[in-house]
N, C-alpha and C positions, 0 to 999 in steps of 0.2 A: 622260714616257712610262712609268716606271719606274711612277710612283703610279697609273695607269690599270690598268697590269697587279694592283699589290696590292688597289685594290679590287676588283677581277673575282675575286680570289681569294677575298676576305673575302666574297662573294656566293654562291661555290658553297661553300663551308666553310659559310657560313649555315644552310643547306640540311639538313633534318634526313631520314636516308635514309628508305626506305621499310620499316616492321618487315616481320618474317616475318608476323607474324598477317594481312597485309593480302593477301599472297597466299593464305591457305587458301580453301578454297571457301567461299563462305558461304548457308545455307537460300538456297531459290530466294524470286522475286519473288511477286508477291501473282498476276503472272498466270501462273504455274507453281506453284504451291504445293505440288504434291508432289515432283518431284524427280525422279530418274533411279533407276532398281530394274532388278537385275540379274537372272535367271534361268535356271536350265539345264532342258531337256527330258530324262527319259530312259524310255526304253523297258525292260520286261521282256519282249517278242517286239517280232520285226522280220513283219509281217504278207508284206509285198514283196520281201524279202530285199536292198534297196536299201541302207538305214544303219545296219542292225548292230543292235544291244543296248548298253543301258549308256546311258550322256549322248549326245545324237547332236547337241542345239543348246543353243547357248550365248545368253544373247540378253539386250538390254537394254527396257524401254519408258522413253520419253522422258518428261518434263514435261506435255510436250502431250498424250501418250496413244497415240503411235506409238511401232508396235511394232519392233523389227528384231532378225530373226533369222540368226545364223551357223550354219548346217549344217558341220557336224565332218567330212562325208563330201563328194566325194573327198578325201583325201589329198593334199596336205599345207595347202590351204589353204580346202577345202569351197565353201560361196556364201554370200551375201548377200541377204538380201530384206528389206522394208520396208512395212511393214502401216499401214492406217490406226489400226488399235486392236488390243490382245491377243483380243480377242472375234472379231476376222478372221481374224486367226492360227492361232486355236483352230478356229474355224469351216472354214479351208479346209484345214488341217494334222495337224489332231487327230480330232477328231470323226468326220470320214469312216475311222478305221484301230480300231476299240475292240478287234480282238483284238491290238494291239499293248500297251495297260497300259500307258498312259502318265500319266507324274511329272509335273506340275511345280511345281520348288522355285525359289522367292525366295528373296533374298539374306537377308531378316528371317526364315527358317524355314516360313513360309508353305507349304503345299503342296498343288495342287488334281491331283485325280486324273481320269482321266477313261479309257472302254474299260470293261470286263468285269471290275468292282471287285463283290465281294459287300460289301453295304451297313458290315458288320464290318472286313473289310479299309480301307476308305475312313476308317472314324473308327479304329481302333484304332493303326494305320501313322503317320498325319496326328499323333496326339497325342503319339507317341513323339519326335518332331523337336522 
């Protein structure tokens, strides 16, 4: 019984662990191919006086192209929604407010403005990031 037990042992000691590298993320698959890209919204006016000024959503678009947004506002934990695509987002959330001058910056520096930008502000702002 004794030698039963030493081989089991000699079987898992075999066994070479698993490296760190194997858990890092690794690029997505060929049918994601981009990846997860971070984003925050910020406003320079609140048109509705609802979410303030400053960053108001924090938000990710997925691999596939859905979008999902975290609203900063209420306190302490805001909401959650989930868009088919950033062009929804933008569409139902952005676009309808331009006197609000609204940011938004990606995690790569990226930044698309949108509202009541003179054409100056839009490239001058954007190329300083």
């Amino acid at each position: 019984m004794s030698d039963e037990i030493s081989e089991n042992e000699e079987e898992v000691s075999t066994e070479e662990p698993t490296p760190a590298t194997e858990l890092i993320p690794k690029k997505p698959s060929r049918l994601c191919p981009r990846g997860i890209q971070t984003f925050t919204v910020a406003r320079t006016s609140d048109e509705t006086g609802v979410s303030g000024e400053g960053v108001v959503i924090e938000g990710v678009v997925l691999a596939t192209g859905q979008c999902i947004a975290h609203w900063l506002y209420p306190r302490p934990k805001g909401s959650i929604a989930i868009f088919d695509s950033m062009n929804d987002f933008v569409t139902v959330h952005i676009k309808p407010h331009p006197g609000n001058r609204t940011i938004i910056t990606y995690d790569d520096g990226e930044q698309e403005k949108y509202g009541l930008f003179t054409e100056e502000e839009k490239t001058s702002e954007s190329s300083e990031v």
